[in-house]
N, C-alpha and C positions, 0 to 999 in steps of 0.2 A: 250137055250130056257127058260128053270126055270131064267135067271136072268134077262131077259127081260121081263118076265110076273113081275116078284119083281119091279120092278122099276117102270112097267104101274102102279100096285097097289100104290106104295109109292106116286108115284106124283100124284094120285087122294087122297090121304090121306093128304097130304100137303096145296092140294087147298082146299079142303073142310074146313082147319083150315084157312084158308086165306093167305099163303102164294102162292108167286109166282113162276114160272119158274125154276127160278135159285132156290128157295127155303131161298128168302129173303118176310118175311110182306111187301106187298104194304106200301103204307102211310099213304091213306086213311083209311085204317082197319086196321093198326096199332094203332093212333091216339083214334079211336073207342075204341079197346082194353084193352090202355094203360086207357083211361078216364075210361073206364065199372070196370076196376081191381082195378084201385087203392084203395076204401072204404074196396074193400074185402080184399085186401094186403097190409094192412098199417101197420100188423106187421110182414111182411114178409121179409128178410132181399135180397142184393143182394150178391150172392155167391161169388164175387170177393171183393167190397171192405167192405162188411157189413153195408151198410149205408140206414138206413130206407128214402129212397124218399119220401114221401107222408109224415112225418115229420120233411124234410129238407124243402119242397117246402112251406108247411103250415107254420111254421118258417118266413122264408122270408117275404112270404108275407104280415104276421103281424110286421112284424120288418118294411117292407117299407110303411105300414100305419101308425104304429108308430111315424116316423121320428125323429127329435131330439128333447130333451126337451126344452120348451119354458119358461125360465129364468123367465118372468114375471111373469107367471102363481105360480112362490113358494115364499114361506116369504120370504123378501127383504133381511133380514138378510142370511137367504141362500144361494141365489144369488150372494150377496156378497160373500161371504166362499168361493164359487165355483170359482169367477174371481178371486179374492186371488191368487190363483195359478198359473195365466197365466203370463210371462212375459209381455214387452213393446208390442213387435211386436203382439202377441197373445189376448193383447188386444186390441190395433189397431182394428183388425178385426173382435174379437168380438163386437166393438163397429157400425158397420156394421148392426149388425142383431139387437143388445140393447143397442142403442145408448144410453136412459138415465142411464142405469146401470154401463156400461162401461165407460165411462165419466166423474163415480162420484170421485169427489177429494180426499176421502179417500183412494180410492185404488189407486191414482197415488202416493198418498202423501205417500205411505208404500212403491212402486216402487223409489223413489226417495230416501227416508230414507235407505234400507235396501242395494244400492248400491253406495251414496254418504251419510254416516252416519254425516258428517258434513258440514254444509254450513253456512255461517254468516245469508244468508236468513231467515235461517230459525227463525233466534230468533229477527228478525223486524218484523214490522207491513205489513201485505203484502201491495204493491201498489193496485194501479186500475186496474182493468182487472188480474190481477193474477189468473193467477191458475197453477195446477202443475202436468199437462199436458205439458205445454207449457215446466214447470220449466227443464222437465224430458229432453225434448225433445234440451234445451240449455245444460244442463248436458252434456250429451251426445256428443254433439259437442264441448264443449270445450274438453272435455276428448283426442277425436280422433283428438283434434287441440293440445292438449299439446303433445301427444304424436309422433306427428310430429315435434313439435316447443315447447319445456316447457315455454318458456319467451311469445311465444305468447297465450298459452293454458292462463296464468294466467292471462295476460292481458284481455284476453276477458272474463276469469269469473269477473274480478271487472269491467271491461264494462258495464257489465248487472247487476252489483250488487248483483252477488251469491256470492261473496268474497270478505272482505276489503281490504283494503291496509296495512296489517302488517303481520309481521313475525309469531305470534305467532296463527293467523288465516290460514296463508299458513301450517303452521304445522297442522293443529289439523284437515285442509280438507285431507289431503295428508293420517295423518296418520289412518284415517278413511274411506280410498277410497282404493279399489282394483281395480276398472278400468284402473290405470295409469300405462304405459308401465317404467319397471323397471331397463332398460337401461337408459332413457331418464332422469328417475327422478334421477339416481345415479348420471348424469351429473347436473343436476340441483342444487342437494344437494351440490355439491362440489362445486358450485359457490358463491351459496347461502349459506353463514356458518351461518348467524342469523337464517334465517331457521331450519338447522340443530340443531341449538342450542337447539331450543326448541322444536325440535321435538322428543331430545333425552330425553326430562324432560318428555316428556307423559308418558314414560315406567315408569311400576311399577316391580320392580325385586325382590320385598319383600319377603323373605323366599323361591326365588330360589334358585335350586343346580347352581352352575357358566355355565357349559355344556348347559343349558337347556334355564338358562336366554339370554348365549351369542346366541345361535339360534333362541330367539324370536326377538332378537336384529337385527339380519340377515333377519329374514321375512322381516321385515318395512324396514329396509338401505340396501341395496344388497351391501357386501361388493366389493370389484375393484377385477378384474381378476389377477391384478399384484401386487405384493407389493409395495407400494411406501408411500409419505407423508398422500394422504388422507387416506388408510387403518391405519395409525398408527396415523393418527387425530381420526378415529372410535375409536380405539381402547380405545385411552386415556379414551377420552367419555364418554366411556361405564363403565370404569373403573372406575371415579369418580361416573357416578350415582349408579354403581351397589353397591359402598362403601357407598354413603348416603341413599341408601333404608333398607343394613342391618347394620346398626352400630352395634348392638349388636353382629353379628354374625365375627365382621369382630376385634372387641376386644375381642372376646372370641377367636380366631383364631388369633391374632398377626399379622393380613394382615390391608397391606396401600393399597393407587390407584396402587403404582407405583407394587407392589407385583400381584396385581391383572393383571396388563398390563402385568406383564412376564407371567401369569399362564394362560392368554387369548393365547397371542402368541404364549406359549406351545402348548397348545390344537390347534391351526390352525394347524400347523404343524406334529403334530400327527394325528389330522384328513387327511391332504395327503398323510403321510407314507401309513397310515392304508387302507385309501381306493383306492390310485392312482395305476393303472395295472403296471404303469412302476417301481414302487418301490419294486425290487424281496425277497431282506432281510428288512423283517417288524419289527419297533421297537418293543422291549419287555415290556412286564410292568417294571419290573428291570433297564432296561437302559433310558424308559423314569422318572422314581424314581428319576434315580440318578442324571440326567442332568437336572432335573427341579428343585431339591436342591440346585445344585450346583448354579445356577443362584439366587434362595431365598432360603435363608439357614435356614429361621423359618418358615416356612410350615412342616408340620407335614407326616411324610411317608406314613400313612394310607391315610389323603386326596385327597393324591397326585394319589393314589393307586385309589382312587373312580371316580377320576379323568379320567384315563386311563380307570377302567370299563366302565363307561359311554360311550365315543367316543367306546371301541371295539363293545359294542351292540346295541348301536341308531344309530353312525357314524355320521359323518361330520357334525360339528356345523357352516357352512356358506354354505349348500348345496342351 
Protein backbone atom coordinates (compact mmCIF):
# COMPACT_ATOMS: atom_id res chain seq x y z
CA UNK A 1 0.00 0.00 0.00
CA UNK A 2 2.98 2.66 1.00
CA UNK A 3 4.46 1.74 -2.53
CA UNK A 4 1.60 2.46 -4.50
CA UNK A 5 0.68 5.71 -2.71
CA UNK A 6 4.99 6.48 -3.59
CA UNK A 7 4.50 5.98 -7.05
CA UNK A 8 0.91 8.09 -7.49
CA UNK A 9 3.14 10.77 -5.75
CA UNK A 10 6.27 10.46 -8.16
CA UNK A 11 4.37 10.36 -11.30
CA UNK A 12 2.44 13.53 -10.48
CA UNK A 13 5.98 14.95 -9.69
CA UNK A 14 7.29 13.99 -13.00
CA UNK A 15 4.29 15.43 -14.91
CA UNK A 16 4.27 18.45 -13.34
CA UNK A 17 8.15 18.90 -14.48
CA UNK A 18 6.86 17.74 -17.98
CA UNK A 19 7.67 14.57 -18.32
CA UNK A 20 5.63 11.78 -19.50
CA UNK A 21 4.19 8.40 -18.67
CA UNK A 22 6.98 6.41 -19.22
CA UNK A 23 8.98 9.24 -17.53
CA UNK A 24 10.58 10.41 -20.83
CA UNK A 25 10.28 14.92 -21.79
CA UNK A 26 7.52 15.08 -24.48
CA UNK A 27 9.16 16.94 -27.34
CA UNK A 28 7.41 19.65 -27.38
CA UNK A 29 8.45 20.77 -23.78
CA UNK A 30 11.50 19.44 -24.21
CA UNK A 31 12.51 21.60 -27.13
CA UNK A 32 10.81 24.68 -24.77
CA UNK A 33 13.36 23.57 -22.14
CA UNK A 34 16.28 22.81 -23.89
CA UNK A 35 15.84 26.69 -25.73
CA UNK A 36 14.59 28.55 -22.04
CA UNK A 37 18.19 26.76 -20.32
CA UNK A 38 20.58 27.10 -22.68
CA UNK A 39 21.75 31.27 -21.79
CA UNK A 40 21.41 30.19 -18.12
CA UNK A 41 23.81 26.85 -18.81
CA UNK A 42 26.16 28.00 -21.16
CA UNK A 43 28.76 27.25 -18.61
CA UNK A 44 27.36 24.19 -17.46
CA UNK A 45 29.11 21.31 -18.60
CA UNK A 46 27.62 17.70 -19.64
CA UNK A 47 28.40 14.95 -17.07
CA UNK A 48 29.40 12.49 -19.70
CA UNK A 49 31.47 13.94 -22.26
CA UNK A 50 32.23 17.62 -20.71
CA UNK A 51 31.41 19.44 -23.69
CA UNK A 52 29.88 22.98 -23.33
CA UNK A 53 26.76 22.73 -26.12
CA UNK A 54 25.72 26.17 -26.26
CA UNK A 55 29.52 26.96 -27.10
CA UNK A 56 29.76 24.16 -29.65
CA UNK A 57 26.49 25.21 -31.38
CA UNK A 58 27.46 29.22 -31.25
CA UNK A 59 30.92 28.00 -32.86
CA UNK A 60 29.27 26.31 -35.65
CA UNK A 61 27.09 28.61 -36.40
CA UNK A 62 29.64 31.29 -36.83
CA UNK A 63 31.98 29.12 -38.54
CA UNK A 64 28.96 28.39 -41.25
CA UNK A 65 28.39 32.18 -41.69
CA UNK A 66 32.00 32.54 -41.91
CA UNK A 67 32.54 30.18 -44.89
CA UNK A 68 35.71 30.25 -46.60
CA UNK A 69 37.97 33.00 -47.26
CA UNK A 70 37.53 34.80 -50.49
CA UNK A 71 41.13 35.01 -52.08
CA UNK A 72 40.26 38.31 -53.86
CA UNK A 73 39.21 40.14 -51.07
CA UNK A 74 43.60 39.95 -49.67
CA UNK A 75 46.67 41.62 -51.31
CA UNK A 76 47.35 39.78 -54.46
CA UNK A 77 50.59 39.15 -53.43
CA UNK A 78 49.08 36.91 -50.61
CA UNK A 79 46.87 35.09 -52.62
CA UNK A 80 49.49 34.21 -54.56
CA UNK A 81 51.64 32.71 -51.42
CA UNK A 82 48.62 30.81 -50.55
CA UNK A 83 48.17 29.14 -54.26
CA UNK A 84 51.90 28.52 -54.05
CA UNK A 85 51.21 25.73 -52.23
CA UNK A 86 48.67 23.72 -54.07
CA UNK A 87 49.77 21.38 -56.65
CA UNK A 88 48.48 20.97 -60.42
CA UNK A 89 45.40 19.13 -59.68
CA UNK A 90 44.65 21.64 -56.52
CA UNK A 91 44.83 24.32 -58.69
CA UNK A 92 42.81 23.18 -61.37
CA UNK A 93 40.12 23.54 -58.94
CA UNK A 94 40.95 26.43 -57.29
CA UNK A 95 40.84 27.93 -60.57
CA UNK A 96 37.01 27.11 -60.47
CA UNK A 97 36.09 29.57 -57.67
CA UNK A 98 39.38 32.35 -58.87
CA UNK A 99 39.84 31.81 -61.93
CA UNK A 100 41.98 35.01 -62.64
CA UNK A 101 44.33 34.13 -59.75
CA UNK A 102 44.70 30.57 -60.38
CA UNK A 103 45.39 30.90 -63.88
CA UNK A 104 48.12 33.35 -63.52
CA UNK A 105 51.33 32.23 -65.26
CA UNK A 106 53.75 32.70 -62.49
CA UNK A 107 52.35 29.99 -60.42
CA UNK A 108 52.21 27.54 -63.29
CA UNK A 109 55.57 28.64 -64.37
CA UNK A 110 57.09 27.71 -60.67
CA UNK A 111 54.81 24.23 -61.19
CA UNK A 112 56.55 23.54 -64.12
CA UNK A 113 60.17 24.70 -63.10
CA UNK A 114 60.05 22.93 -59.66
CA UNK A 115 59.05 19.53 -61.41
CA UNK A 116 60.70 19.55 -64.92
CA UNK A 117 63.74 21.83 -63.70
CA UNK A 118 64.86 21.83 -67.40
CA UNK A 119 63.43 22.23 -70.58
CA UNK A 120 65.02 23.79 -73.79
CA UNK A 121 61.57 25.88 -73.79
CA UNK A 122 62.38 27.42 -71.38
CA UNK A 123 65.45 29.58 -72.65
CA UNK A 124 63.35 30.45 -76.25
CA UNK A 125 61.31 33.12 -76.87
CA UNK A 126 57.82 31.77 -76.16
CA UNK A 127 55.52 31.23 -79.28
CA UNK A 128 52.01 32.56 -79.74
CA UNK A 129 49.47 31.67 -77.45
CA UNK A 130 51.87 30.20 -74.93
CA UNK A 131 51.51 29.81 -71.64
CA UNK A 132 52.39 27.41 -69.00
CA UNK A 133 49.43 25.97 -68.19
CA UNK A 134 49.22 24.42 -71.14
CA UNK A 135 53.18 23.85 -70.90
CA UNK A 136 52.53 21.95 -67.46
CA UNK A 137 49.80 20.06 -68.69
CA UNK A 138 52.21 18.58 -72.16
CA UNK A 139 54.88 17.89 -69.35
CA UNK A 140 52.90 15.74 -67.90
CA UNK A 141 51.90 13.75 -70.83
CA UNK A 142 55.05 13.30 -72.25
CA UNK A 143 56.37 12.06 -68.95
CA UNK A 144 53.48 9.20 -68.62
CA UNK A 145 54.26 8.65 -72.58
CA UNK A 146 58.04 8.21 -71.82
CA UNK A 147 57.47 6.13 -69.25
CA UNK A 148 55.52 3.80 -71.16
CA UNK A 149 57.55 4.17 -74.30
CA UNK A 150 61.08 6.43 -73.50
CA UNK A 151 61.77 6.69 -77.57
CA UNK A 152 58.19 7.80 -77.79
CA UNK A 153 58.17 10.14 -74.58
CA UNK A 154 61.07 12.07 -76.22
CA UNK A 155 59.75 12.06 -79.45
CA UNK A 156 56.83 13.94 -78.46
CA UNK A 157 58.52 16.45 -76.15
CA UNK A 158 60.63 17.71 -79.43
CA UNK A 159 57.13 17.58 -81.14
CA UNK A 160 56.00 20.26 -79.32
CA UNK A 161 59.23 21.91 -78.89
CA UNK A 162 59.78 21.42 -75.00
CA UNK A 163 63.10 19.62 -76.07
CA UNK A 164 65.74 19.91 -79.00
CA UNK A 165 67.11 17.27 -80.82
CA UNK A 166 70.52 16.71 -79.04
CA UNK A 167 72.26 14.71 -76.65
CA UNK A 168 73.37 17.12 -74.37
CA UNK A 169 69.68 18.66 -74.00
CA UNK A 170 68.24 15.10 -73.34
CA UNK A 171 70.60 14.98 -70.64
CA UNK A 172 70.30 17.94 -68.65
CA UNK A 173 66.03 17.35 -68.95
CA UNK A 174 66.49 13.89 -67.63
CA UNK A 175 68.88 14.90 -65.07
CA UNK A 176 66.65 17.59 -63.73
CA UNK A 177 63.33 15.65 -63.89
CA UNK A 178 62.20 13.28 -61.16
CA UNK A 179 58.93 12.34 -62.96
CA UNK A 180 60.57 9.69 -65.23
CA UNK A 181 60.05 6.10 -64.26
CA UNK A 182 63.61 4.65 -63.42
CA UNK A 183 63.19 1.42 -65.14
CA UNK A 184 62.43 2.88 -68.24
CA UNK A 185 65.03 5.49 -68.32
CA UNK A 186 67.95 2.69 -67.19
CA UNK A 187 66.82 1.11 -70.59
CA UNK A 188 66.99 4.13 -72.32
CA UNK A 189 70.25 5.20 -71.00
CA UNK A 190 71.76 1.90 -72.18
CA UNK A 191 70.64 2.60 -75.55
CA UNK A 192 71.42 5.84 -75.76
CA UNK A 193 75.36 6.18 -74.60
CA UNK A 194 75.78 9.97 -76.12
CA UNK A 195 73.15 10.60 -73.63
CA UNK A 196 74.74 8.88 -71.17
CA UNK A 197 77.84 10.55 -71.84
CA UNK A 198 76.78 13.63 -70.87
CA UNK A 199 74.71 13.08 -68.52
CA UNK A 200 77.47 11.78 -66.54
CA UNK A 201 79.50 15.17 -67.04
CA UNK A 202 76.58 17.07 -65.15
CA UNK A 203 77.71 15.54 -61.86
CA UNK A 204 80.04 17.48 -59.86
CA UNK A 205 81.89 15.03 -57.22
CA UNK A 206 84.21 17.82 -56.09
CA UNK A 207 85.48 17.14 -52.55
CA UNK A 208 83.37 14.03 -52.11
CA UNK A 209 84.16 11.08 -49.94
CA UNK A 210 84.09 8.02 -53.13
CA UNK A 211 80.92 6.14 -50.87
CA UNK A 212 78.95 9.11 -50.91
CA UNK A 213 79.71 10.60 -54.40
CA UNK A 214 79.19 6.91 -55.88
CA UNK A 215 75.46 7.10 -54.40
CA UNK A 216 74.67 10.28 -55.90
CA UNK A 217 75.78 8.67 -58.88
CA UNK A 218 73.14 5.88 -58.36
CA UNK A 219 70.20 8.40 -57.61
CA UNK A 220 70.28 9.97 -61.43
CA UNK A 221 71.73 6.23 -63.34
CA UNK A 222 69.94 3.29 -61.48
CA UNK A 223 72.49 0.99 -61.68
CA UNK A 224 71.32 -2.81 -63.53
CA UNK A 225 69.98 -5.52 -61.15
CA UNK A 226 72.65 -7.78 -62.62
CA UNK A 227 76.13 -7.39 -63.37
CA UNK A 228 77.05 -7.30 -66.77
CA UNK A 229 78.78 -4.73 -69.47
CA UNK A 230 76.53 -1.67 -68.92
CA UNK A 231 77.03 -1.81 -64.91
CA UNK A 232 80.87 -1.95 -65.68
CA UNK A 233 80.29 0.86 -68.62
CA UNK A 234 78.80 2.98 -65.31
CA UNK A 235 81.30 2.12 -63.54
CA UNK A 236 84.31 3.17 -65.73
CA UNK A 237 82.22 6.51 -65.93
CA UNK A 238 81.94 7.36 -62.99
CA UNK A 239 85.43 6.55 -62.38
CA UNK A 240 86.94 8.96 -64.99
CA UNK A 241 84.84 11.84 -63.74
CA UNK A 242 85.15 11.23 -60.16
CA UNK A 243 89.16 11.49 -61.16
CA UNK A 244 88.63 14.81 -63.08
CA UNK A 245 86.53 16.55 -60.45
CA UNK A 246 89.36 15.88 -57.61
CA UNK A 247 92.81 15.87 -59.16
CA UNK A 248 94.27 17.00 -56.39
CA UNK A 249 92.79 14.56 -54.10
CA UNK A 250 93.45 11.72 -56.44
CA UNK A 251 97.65 12.86 -56.64
CA UNK A 252 97.78 13.28 -53.12
CA UNK A 253 96.30 9.65 -52.85
CA UNK A 254 98.29 7.91 -55.78
CA UNK A 255 94.78 6.74 -57.35
CA UNK A 256 94.16 6.37 -61.26
CA UNK A 257 90.41 5.76 -63.03
CA UNK A 258 91.35 2.44 -63.20
CA UNK A 259 92.16 2.20 -59.06
CA UNK A 260 89.09 3.98 -58.50
CA UNK A 261 87.02 1.30 -60.74
CA UNK A 262 88.48 -1.53 -58.47
CA UNK A 263 87.57 0.50 -55.10
CA UNK A 264 83.96 1.35 -56.77
CA UNK A 265 83.48 -2.50 -57.36
CA UNK A 266 84.80 -3.17 -53.87
CA UNK A 267 82.39 -1.15 -52.35
CA UNK A 268 79.32 -2.73 -54.48
CA UNK A 269 80.15 -5.75 -53.18
CA UNK A 270 80.62 -4.94 -49.80
CA UNK A 271 77.41 -3.13 -49.86
CA UNK A 272 75.62 -6.79 -50.59
CA UNK A 273 77.72 -8.82 -48.16
CA UNK A 274 76.80 -6.21 -45.64
CA UNK A 275 73.31 -5.66 -46.14
CA UNK A 276 71.89 -8.96 -48.18
CA UNK A 277 69.75 -11.59 -45.45
CA UNK A 278 71.18 -14.38 -47.51
CA UNK A 279 74.84 -13.62 -46.64
CA UNK A 280 75.24 -15.43 -42.89
CA UNK A 281 79.08 -14.74 -42.44
CA UNK A 282 79.60 -10.78 -43.06
CA UNK A 283 82.92 -9.52 -44.34
CA UNK A 284 85.02 -7.90 -41.81
CA UNK A 285 86.86 -4.72 -41.92
CA UNK A 286 90.15 -6.80 -41.94
CA UNK A 287 89.21 -9.06 -44.81
CA UNK A 288 87.78 -6.49 -46.68
CA UNK A 289 91.55 -4.36 -46.04
CA UNK A 290 93.02 -6.94 -47.17
CA UNK A 291 91.34 -8.13 -50.60
CA UNK A 292 90.95 -4.64 -51.64
CA UNK A 293 94.93 -4.07 -51.38
CA UNK A 294 95.40 -6.93 -52.72
CA UNK A 295 93.74 -5.99 -55.95
CA UNK A 296 95.42 -1.94 -55.69
CA UNK A 297 98.34 -2.25 -53.79
CA UNK A 298 98.89 1.74 -53.40
CA UNK A 299 95.78 2.68 -51.53
CA UNK A 300 96.50 3.37 -48.19
CA UNK A 301 94.97 0.87 -45.28
CA UNK A 302 93.44 3.78 -43.32
CA UNK A 303 91.30 4.80 -46.61
CA UNK A 304 90.46 1.76 -47.25
CA UNK A 305 89.34 1.36 -43.47
CA UNK A 306 86.98 4.58 -44.05
CA UNK A 307 86.02 2.97 -46.67
CA UNK A 308 84.29 0.05 -44.98
CA UNK A 309 83.11 2.59 -42.15
CA UNK A 310 81.09 4.31 -44.44
CA UNK A 311 79.01 1.35 -46.20
CA UNK A 312 78.81 -0.39 -42.32
CA UNK A 313 76.85 2.90 -41.19
CA UNK A 314 74.84 4.57 -44.24
CA UNK A 315 74.84 1.13 -46.18
CA UNK A 316 74.47 0.35 -49.70
CA UNK A 317 75.76 2.72 -52.10
CA UNK A 318 73.32 1.62 -55.27
CA UNK A 319 70.22 1.24 -53.06
Amino acid sequence: MGQGLWRVARNQQLQHQGYGGQGYLTRDHGRRMATNNVPSTSHRKQAQGGIDIYHLLKARKSKEQEGFINLEMLPPELSFTILSYLNATDLCLASCVWQDLANDELLWQGLCKSTWGHCSIYNKNPPLGFSFRKLYMQLDEGSLTFNANPDEGVNYFMSKGILDDSPKEIAKFIFCTRTLNWKKLRIYLDERRDVLDDLVTLHNFRNQFLPNALREFFRHIHAPEERGEYLETLITKFSHRFCACNPDLMRELGLSPDAVYVLCYSLILLSIDLTSPHVKNKMSKREFIRNTRRAAQNISEDFVGHLYDNIYLIGHVAA
